[in-house]
C-alpha positions in Angstrom: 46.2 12.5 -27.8 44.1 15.3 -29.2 42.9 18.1 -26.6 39.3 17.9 -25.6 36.3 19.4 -27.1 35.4 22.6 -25.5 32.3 22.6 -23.7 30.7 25.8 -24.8 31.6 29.0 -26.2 29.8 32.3 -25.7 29.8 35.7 -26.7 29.4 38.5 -24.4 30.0 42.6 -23.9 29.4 42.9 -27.7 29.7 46.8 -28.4 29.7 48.6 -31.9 33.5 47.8 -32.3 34.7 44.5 -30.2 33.0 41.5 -28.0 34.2 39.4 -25.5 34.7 35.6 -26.5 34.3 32.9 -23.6 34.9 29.3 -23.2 34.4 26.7 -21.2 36.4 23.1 -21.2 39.4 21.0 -19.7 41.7 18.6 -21.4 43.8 21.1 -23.3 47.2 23.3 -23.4 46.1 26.9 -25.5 43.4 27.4 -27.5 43.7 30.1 -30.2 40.7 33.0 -31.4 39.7 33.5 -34.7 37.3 35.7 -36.7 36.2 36.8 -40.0 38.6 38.9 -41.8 41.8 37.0 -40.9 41.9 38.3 -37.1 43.3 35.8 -34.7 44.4 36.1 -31.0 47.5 33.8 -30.9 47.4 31.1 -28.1 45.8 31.4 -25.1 47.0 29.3 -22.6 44.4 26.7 -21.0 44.4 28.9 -17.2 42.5 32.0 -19.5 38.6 31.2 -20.3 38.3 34.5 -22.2 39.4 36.7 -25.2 38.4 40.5 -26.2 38.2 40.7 -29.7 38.6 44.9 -31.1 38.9 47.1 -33.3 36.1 45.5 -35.0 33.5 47.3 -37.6 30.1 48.2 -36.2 27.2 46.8 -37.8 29.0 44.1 -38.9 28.7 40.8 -38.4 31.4 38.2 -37.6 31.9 34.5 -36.8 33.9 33.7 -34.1 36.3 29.9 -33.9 37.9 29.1 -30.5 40.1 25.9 -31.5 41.9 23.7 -28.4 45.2 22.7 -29.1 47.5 19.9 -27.2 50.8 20.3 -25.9 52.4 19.4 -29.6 50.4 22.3 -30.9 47.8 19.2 -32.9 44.9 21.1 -33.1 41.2 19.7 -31.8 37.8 20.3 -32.9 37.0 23.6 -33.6 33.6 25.8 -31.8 32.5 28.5 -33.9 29.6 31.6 -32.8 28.6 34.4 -34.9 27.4 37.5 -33.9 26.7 40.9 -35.2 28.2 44.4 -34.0 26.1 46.8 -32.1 25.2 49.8 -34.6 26.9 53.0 -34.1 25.8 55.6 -31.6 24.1 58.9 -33.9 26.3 62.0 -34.6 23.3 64.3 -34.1 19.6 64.3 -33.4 17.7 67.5 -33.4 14.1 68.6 -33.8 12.4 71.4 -36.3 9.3 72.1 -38.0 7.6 72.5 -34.8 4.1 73.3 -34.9 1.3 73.2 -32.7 0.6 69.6 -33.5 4.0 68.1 -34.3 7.8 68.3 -35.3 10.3 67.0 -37.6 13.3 64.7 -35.6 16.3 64.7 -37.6 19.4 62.8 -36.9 22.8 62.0 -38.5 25.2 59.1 -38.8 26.2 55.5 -40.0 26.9 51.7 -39.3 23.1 51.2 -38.3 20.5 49.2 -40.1 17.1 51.6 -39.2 16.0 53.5 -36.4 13.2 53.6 -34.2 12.1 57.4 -33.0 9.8 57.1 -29.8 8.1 59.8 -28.1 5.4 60.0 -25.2 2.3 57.8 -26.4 3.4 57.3 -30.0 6.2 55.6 -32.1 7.3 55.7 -35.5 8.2 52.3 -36.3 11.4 50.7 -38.2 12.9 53.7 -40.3 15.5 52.1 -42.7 18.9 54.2 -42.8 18.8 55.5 -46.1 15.9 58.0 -44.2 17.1 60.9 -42.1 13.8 62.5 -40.3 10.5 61.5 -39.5 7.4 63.8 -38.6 5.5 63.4 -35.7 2.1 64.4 -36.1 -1.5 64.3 -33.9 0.6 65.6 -30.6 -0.8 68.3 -28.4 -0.5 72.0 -28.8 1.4 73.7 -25.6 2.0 70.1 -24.8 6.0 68.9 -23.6 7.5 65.9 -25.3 10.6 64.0 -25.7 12.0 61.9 -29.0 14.3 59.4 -28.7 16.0 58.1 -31.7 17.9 54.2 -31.3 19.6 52.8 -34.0 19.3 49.0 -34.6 21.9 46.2 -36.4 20.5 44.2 -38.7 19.9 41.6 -35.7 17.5 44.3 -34.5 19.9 44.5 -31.6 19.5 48.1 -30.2 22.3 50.7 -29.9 22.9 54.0 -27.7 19.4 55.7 -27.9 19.5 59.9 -28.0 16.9 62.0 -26.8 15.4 65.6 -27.5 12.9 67.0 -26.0 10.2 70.3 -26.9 7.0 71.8 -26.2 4.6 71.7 -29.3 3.7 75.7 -30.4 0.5 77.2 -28.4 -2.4 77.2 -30.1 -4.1 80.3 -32.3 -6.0 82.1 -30.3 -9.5 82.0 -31.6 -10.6 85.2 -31.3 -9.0 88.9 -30.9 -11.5 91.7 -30.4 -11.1 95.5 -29.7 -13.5 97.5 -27.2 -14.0 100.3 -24.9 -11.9 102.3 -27.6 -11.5 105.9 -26.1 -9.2 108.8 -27.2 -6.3 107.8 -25.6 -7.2 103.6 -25.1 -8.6 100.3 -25.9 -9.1 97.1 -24.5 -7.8 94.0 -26.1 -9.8 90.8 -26.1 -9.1 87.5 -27.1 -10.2 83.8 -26.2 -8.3 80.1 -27.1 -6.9 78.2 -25.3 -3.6 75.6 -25.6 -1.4 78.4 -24.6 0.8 79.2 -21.4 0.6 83.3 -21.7 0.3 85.4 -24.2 1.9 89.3 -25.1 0.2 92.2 -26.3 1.8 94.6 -28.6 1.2 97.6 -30.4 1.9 100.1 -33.2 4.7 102.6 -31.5 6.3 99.7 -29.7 3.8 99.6 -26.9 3.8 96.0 -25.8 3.2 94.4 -22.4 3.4 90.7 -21.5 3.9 88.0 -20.5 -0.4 87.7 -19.5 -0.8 84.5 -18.2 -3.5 82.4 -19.6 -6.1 83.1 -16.9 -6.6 86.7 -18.1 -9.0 87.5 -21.6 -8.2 90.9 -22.2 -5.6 93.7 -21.4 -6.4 97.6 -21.3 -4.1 99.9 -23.9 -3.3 103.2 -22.6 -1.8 106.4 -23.1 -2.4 106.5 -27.1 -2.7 109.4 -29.3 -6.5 110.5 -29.8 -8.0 110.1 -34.0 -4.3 108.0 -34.2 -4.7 103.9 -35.7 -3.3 101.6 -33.8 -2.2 97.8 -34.9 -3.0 95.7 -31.8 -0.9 92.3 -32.2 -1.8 89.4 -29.4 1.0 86.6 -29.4 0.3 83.5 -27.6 3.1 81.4 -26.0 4.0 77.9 -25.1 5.2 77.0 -21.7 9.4 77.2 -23.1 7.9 81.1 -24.0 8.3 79.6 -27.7 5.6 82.3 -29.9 2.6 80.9 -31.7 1.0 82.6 -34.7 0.2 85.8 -33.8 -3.4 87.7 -34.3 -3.9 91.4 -35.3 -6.9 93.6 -35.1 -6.7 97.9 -35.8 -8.9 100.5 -35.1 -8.6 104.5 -34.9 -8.5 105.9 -31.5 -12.0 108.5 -30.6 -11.0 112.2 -32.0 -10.9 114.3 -29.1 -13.9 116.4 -28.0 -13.8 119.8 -29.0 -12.6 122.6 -27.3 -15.1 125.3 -27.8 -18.4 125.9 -29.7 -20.1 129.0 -29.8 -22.3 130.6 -31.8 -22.5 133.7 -33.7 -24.1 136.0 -36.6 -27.7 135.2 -35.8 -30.3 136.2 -37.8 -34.0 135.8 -39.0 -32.7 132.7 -40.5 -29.4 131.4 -40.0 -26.4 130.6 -37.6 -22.8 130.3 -37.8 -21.3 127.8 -35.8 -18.0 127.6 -34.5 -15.4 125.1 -33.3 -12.2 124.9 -31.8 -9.9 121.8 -31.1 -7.7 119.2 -32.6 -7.3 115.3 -32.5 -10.0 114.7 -35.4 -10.9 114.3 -38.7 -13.4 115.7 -39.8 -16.8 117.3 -37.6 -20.8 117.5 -38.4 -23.1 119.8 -37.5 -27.0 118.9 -36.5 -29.7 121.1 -35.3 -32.9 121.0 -34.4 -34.9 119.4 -37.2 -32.4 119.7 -39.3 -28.7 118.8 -40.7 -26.3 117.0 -40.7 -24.3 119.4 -42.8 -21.9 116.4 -44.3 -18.7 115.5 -43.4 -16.4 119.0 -42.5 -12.8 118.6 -42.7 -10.6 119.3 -39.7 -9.0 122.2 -41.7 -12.1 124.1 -41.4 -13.5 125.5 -37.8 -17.1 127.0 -38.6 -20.6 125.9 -40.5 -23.1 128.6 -41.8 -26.6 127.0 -41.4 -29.8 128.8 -43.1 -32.8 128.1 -43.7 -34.2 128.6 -40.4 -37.5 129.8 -39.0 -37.8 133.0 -37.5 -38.2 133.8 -33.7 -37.5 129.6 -33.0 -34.7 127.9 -30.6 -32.6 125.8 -32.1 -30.0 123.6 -30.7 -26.9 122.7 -32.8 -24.7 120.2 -32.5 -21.1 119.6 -33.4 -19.9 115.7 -33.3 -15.9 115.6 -33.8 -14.8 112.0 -36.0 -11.9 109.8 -36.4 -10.9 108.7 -39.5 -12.7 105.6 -39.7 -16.0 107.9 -39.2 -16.4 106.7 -35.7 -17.8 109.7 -33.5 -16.7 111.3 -30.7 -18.3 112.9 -27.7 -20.7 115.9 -29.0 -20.9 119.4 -27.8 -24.2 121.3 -28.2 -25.2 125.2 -28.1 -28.9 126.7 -28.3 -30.1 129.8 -29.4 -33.1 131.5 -30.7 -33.5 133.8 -34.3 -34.5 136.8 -34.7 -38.3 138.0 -35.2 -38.9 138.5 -38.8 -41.2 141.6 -40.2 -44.8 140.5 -40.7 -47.0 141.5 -42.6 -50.4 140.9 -40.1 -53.7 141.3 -42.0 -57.5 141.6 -40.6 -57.9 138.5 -38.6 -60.9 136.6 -38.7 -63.0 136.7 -35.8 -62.5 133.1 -34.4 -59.0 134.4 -33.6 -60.7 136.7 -30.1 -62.0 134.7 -27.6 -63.7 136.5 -24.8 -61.9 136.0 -20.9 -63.2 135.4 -17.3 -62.7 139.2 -16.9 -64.9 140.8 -20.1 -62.2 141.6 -22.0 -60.4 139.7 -25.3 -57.8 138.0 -26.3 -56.6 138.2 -29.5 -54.3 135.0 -31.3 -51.1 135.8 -33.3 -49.7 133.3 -35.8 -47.2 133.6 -38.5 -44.2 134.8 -35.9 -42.2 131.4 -36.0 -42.4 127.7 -33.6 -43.1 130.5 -30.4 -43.9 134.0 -31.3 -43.5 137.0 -29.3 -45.5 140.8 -29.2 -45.6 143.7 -28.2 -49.2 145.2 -28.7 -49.6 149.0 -28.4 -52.5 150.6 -27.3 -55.0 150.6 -29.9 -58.3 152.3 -30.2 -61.8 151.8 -28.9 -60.0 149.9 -25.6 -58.3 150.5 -22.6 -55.3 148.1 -22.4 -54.1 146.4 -19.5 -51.1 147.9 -19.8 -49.3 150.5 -22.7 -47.3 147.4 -23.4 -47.9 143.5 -22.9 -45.5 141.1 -24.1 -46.9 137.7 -24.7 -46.4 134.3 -26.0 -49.3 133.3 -28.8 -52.0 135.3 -26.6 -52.8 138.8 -25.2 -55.6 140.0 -22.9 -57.6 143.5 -22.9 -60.4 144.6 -21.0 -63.0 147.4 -21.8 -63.8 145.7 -25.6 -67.1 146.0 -26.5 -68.3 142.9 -28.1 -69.3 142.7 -31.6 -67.3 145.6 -32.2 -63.9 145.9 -34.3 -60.9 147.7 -32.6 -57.1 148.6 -34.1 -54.4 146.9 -32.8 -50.7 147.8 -33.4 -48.1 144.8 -33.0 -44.3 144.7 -33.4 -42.3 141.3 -33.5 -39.7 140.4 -30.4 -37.8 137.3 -30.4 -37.2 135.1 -26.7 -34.2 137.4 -25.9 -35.8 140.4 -26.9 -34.5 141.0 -29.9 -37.2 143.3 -31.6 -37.8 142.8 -35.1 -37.7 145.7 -37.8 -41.2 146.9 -38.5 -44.8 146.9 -37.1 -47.8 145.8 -38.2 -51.7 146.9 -37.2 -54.4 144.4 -37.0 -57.9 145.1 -37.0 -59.9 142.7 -35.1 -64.0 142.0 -34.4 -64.7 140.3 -31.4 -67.0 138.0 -30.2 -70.6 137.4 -28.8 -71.3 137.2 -25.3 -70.5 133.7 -23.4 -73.3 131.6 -22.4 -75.1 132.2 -18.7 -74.8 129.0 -17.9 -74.3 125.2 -18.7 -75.5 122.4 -16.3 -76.2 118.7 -16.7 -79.3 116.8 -15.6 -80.6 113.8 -15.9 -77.3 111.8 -15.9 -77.9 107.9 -16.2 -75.5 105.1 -17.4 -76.0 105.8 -21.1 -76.8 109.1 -21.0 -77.3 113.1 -20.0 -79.4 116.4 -20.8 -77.4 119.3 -21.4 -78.9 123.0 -20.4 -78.0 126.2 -20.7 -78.7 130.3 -20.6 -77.8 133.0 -22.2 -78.0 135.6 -24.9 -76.2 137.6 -27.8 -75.6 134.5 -29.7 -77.5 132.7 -32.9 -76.7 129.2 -32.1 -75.0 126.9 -30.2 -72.8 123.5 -30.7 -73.0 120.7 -28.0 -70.0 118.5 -28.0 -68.7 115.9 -25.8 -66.2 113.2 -25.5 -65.5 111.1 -28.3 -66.4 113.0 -31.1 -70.1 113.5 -30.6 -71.6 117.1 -31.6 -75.1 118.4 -31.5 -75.0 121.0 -34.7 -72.8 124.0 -35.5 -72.7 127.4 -33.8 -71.4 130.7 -35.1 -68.3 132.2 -33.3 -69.6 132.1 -30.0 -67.7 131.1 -27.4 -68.2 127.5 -26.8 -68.9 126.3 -22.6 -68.2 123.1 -21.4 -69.3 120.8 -18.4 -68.0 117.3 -17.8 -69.3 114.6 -15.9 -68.9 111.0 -16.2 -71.8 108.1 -17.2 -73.6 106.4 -14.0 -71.5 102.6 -13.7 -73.1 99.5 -15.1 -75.2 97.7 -13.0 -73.5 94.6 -11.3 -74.9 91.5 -13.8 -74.7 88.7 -10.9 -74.4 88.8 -7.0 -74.0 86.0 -5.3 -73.3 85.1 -1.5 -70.8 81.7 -1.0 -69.0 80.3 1.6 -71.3 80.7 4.7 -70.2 80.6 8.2 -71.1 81.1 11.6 -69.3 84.6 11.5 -68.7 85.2 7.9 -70.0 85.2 4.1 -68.0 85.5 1.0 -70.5 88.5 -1.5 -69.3 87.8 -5.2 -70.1 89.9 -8.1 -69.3 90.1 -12.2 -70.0 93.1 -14.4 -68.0 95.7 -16.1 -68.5 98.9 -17.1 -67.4 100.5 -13.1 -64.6 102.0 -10.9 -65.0 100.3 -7.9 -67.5 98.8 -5.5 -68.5 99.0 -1.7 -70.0 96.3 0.2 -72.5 96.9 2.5 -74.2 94.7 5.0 -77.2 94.7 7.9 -75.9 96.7 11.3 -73.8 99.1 9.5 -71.0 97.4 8.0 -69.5 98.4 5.2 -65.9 97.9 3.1 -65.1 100.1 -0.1 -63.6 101.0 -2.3 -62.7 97.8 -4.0 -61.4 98.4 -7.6 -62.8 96.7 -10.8 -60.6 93.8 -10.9 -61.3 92.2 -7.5 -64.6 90.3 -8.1 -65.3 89.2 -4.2 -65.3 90.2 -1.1 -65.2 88.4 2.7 -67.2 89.8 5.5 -66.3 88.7 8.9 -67.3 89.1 12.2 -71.1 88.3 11.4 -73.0 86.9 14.1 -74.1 83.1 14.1 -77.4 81.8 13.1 -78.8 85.8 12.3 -79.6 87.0 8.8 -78.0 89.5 6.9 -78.5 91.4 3.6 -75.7 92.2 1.7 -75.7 94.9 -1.0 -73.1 95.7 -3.9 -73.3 99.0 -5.2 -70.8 100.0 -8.2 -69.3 103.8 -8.6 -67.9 105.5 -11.6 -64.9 107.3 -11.7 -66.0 110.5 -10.0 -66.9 108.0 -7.3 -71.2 108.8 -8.1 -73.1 105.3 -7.1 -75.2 103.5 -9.7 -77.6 100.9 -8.9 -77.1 98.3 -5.6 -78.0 94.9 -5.9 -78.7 92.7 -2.8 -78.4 88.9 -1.6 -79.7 87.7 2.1 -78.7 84.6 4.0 -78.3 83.7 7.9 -75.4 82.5 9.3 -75.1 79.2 10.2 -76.1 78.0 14.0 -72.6 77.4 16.6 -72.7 73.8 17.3 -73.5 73.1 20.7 -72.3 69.8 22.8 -74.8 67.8 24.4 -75.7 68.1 28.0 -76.9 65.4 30.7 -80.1 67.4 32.2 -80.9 66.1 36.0 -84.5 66.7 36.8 -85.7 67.2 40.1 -89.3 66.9 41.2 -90.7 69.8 43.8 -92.4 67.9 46.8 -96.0 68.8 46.0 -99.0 65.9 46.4 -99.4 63.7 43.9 -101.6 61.6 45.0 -99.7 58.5 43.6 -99.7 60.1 39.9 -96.5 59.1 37.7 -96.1 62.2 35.8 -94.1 61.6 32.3 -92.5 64.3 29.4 -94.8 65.0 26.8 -92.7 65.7 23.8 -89.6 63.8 25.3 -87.2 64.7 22.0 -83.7 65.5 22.8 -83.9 69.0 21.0 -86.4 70.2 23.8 -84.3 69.1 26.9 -82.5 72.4 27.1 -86.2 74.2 27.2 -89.1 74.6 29.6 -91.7 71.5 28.3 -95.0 70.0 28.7 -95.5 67.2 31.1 -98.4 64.9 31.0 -99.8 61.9 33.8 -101.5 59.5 33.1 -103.5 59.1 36.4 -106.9 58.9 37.7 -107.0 62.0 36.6 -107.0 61.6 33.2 -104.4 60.7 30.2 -103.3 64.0 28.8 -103.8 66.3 31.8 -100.8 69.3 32.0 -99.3 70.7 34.0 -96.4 73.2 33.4 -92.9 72.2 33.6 -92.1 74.6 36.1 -93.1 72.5 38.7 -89.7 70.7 37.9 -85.9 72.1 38.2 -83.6 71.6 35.2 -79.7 70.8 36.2 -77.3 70.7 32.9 -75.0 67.5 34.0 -73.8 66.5 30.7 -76.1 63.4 29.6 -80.1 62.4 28.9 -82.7 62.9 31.2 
């Protein structure tokens, strides 16, 4: 008889070159394997349930017949399954193009059908086999991932997978910054983020890292003053993979100078000098004057003119870099030398008469702070044979009215005398005014007085600008005071107690105010922006008058202004008033309280009978004794 059908027939352990055939059955000798492309197993005898097929192609498919035979070798139906091969495993995978925000996965190989590349939170789908890469974009900068590649059959069976992982390239750093830039440093900002650390480097091969990303900036130092400098900040990713690095330059501060003097002063000019190196070029300021341009490093002195005679001047020498940024400055002072002057007959507003009866006579013309010498003239004693002065000199003995010779000679600060002399002939002035008084002062107003003689006219002026006339070079006496205050516009009196009272008051035109009240009290000064005041202490139920008075600034009173009140009364408790009657004889009289009101229990009263005697008849309330209990009568 023919064998039995087998029962089923499986395929397992199927790899990129063989798979394992099973069957299951009874009822037969051998079976024999067969598969596409002419392979066959031979027989199999019926204890053996299994055959692994090899040396098969991967990626291939085949179709697999396990046939039961009988003892004569008569052959029984056939079972047939089919199955693909698994793809093969990838010769290479590898990763490039990395960037901040994705890479390039490459692989090699054959005997797949597509791949699948797979990567933390992203895939790339079925990639047939004629492709060899695929870019991952939209990933993280400074961020670690891992690609897998897997090839697939064309059953979309899987094979071996391969893995590579990276880090994504830090980010650019936003911003990169130079400050604090000295002669010999600078600090090196910069702010961004996506990155593990970054390094700093620096024309010279000055470089200092790794800076984690915690820190914003890193100090340069020891660098050559008036030298440029390339700073280069490189960020990195966590596998210290470099991201695109950002460059910023700048020229070190020249170096301050080493000396500056100066020298060859005259009426009118300087020279100053300069030592030092580490700078480009230097410019000299002075007072009210310069800058004298941009002076080459080559060259180590300016020659300023132009000056004013006897006048200080301070000049300045800033050192540069070459990108025109200055350095720290070094200054000198000195003064020039007193020019000749030709002095002519001054006019006589220039002699004023002094507290002692002599003159002083005005020089101009000498520079910004002139300097003389004034020998003894004639007509005068001198104070001294010589008297040095600044603008003014004083003599006693002139004779007023009169003109008088004097000799002068120019002398700078530092005595420096100048080359010739000059004589001034000079008429001085009337006699000064008695005296000058004010009367008559009031808010808006004064009279001026005075005495005097030797003069044709006077010229009142005051504050502000006002003037009364003109007055021929006499010598003009003044007296200050200050206006009488405003008077108050409103005071008022609030806020009434038994012991107190708030005085309010509005004007303007004052200093200050003091507060004055009945028995001496008194509180000042209060200062033009406080408008009230609270007196305390007051007694209750008494009246007071209150009186503001304003002041001026020379602390002179203008006119009070007074408000009266009274206190208010303390509030009292009631008391219970026993009355006891004095034994005296009544002769059966019922005596009753005339004015019975509550208000009049604490006080002596009027007590009335009405007896035989006669409604209305009084007697005095004496006659009874008053005990405070705490309730009526």
């Amino acid at each position: 008889m023919l064998p039995s059908t087998l029962t089923t027939v499986t395929l397992t352990n199927v790899t990129t070159s063989g798979a394992r055939v099973n069957w299951t059955g009874s009822g037969y000798t051998k079976v024999i394997v067969t598969w596409t492309g002419g392979g066959s197993s031979g027989y199999i005898l019926s204890g053996t349930s299994f055959y692994d097929a090899s040396g098969l192609s991967s990626n291939s498919p085949y179709t697999f017949t396990v046939t039961p035979y009988n003892s004569l070798n008569v052959p029984g139906t056939a079972t047939a399954q089919s199955t693909t091969m698994l793809p093969s495993t990838l010769t290479n995978v590898t990763l490039t193009n990395v960037t901040t925000s994705g890479a390039r996965v490459n692989w090699t190989g054959s005997g797949y059908t597509k791949v699948i590349v797979t990567w933390t939170g992203g895939s790339s789908g079925n990639i047939l086999s004629g492709t060899s890469f695929y870019d991952a974009a939209g990933l993280a900068s400074n961020s670690s991932y891992t690609f897998t590649v897997t090839p697939y059959n064309s059953l979309n069976v899987p094979g071996t997978a391969i893995a590579q992982s990276t880090t994504m390239l830090p980010s650019t750093l936003t911003t990169v910054t130079l400050t604090n830039v000295t002669t010999s440093g600078a600090r090196v900002n910069w702010t961004g983020s996506g990155y593990t650390n970054v390094i700093v480097t620096w024309t010279g091969g000055g470089s200092f890292g790794y800076i984690l990303s915690c820190t914003s900036f890193y100090d340069a130092a020891g660098l050559a003053s008036n030298s440029p400098y390339t700073f280069t900040v490189t960020p990195y990713n966590s596998l210290n993979v470099p991201g695109t690095g950002t460059a910023q330059s700048t020229t070190m501060l020249p170096s301050t100078l080493t000396n500056v003097t100066l020298t060859n002063v005259t009426t009118s000019g300087v020279r100053v000098n300069w030592t030092g190196s580490g700078f480009t070029t230097v410019i000299v300021t002075w007072t009210g004057g310069g800058p004298s341009g941009y002076i080459l490093s080559g060259t180590l002195f300016y020659d300023v003119s132009g000056l004013l005679s006897n006048s200080p001047y301070t000049f300045t020498v800033t050192p540069y870099n070459s990108l025109n940024v200055p350095g720290t400055a070094t200054a000198q002072s000195t003064t020039t030398i007193a020019a000749t002057q030709t002095i002519t007959e001054y006019p006589t507003s220039a002699m004023t008469a002094n507290s002692s009866g002599g003159y002083v006579a005005s020089a101009t013309g000498y520079g910004a702070s002139p300097y003389l010498t004034f020998n003894k003239g004639t007509g005068f004693t001198q104070i001294s044979d010589w008297t040095r002065y600044n603008g003014t000199g004083a003599y006693a003995g002139m004779v007023p009215n009169s003109i008088s010779g004097i000799t002068l000679t120019p002398v700078s600060s530092t005595d420096k005398e100048g080359s010739a002399s000059s004589t001034l002939s000079v008429k001085t002035l009337p006699s000064t005014l008695t005296n000058v008084t004010l009367t008559n002062v009031t808010t808006s107003g004064a009279r001026v007085n005075w005495t005097g003689s030797g003069y044709t006219k006077v010229i009142v002026t005051w504050t502000g600008g006002g003037s009364s006339g003109y007055i021929l070079s006499g010598t003009a006496t003044a007296q200050s005071t200050t206006m009488l205050p405003s008077t108050l516009t409103t005071v008022t009196l609030t806020n009434v107690t038994t012991s107190g009272a708030r005085v309010n008051w509005t004007g303007s035109g004052y200093t200050n105010v003091i507060v004055t009240w009945t028995g001496g009290g008194s509180f000042g000064y209060i200062l033009s922006g406080t408008s009230f005041y609270d007196a305390a202490g007051l007694a209750s139920n008494s009246p007071y008058t209150f009186t503001v008075t304003p002041y001026n600034s020379i602390n002179v009173p203008g006119t009070a202004t007074a408000q009266s009140t009274t206190t208010l009364q303390t509030t009292q408790t009631p008391v219970r008033r026993l009355v006891t009657r004095q034994r005296f004889i009544t002769m059966g009289h019922r005596w009753v309280r005339a004015d019975p009101s509550p208000q009049h229990l604490s006080r002596a009263g009027l007590w009335q009978t009405n007896s035989v005697l006669g409604t209305g008849a009084r007697i005095c309330a004496a006659m009874w004794t008053l005990f405070e209990m705490g309730g009526g009568l």
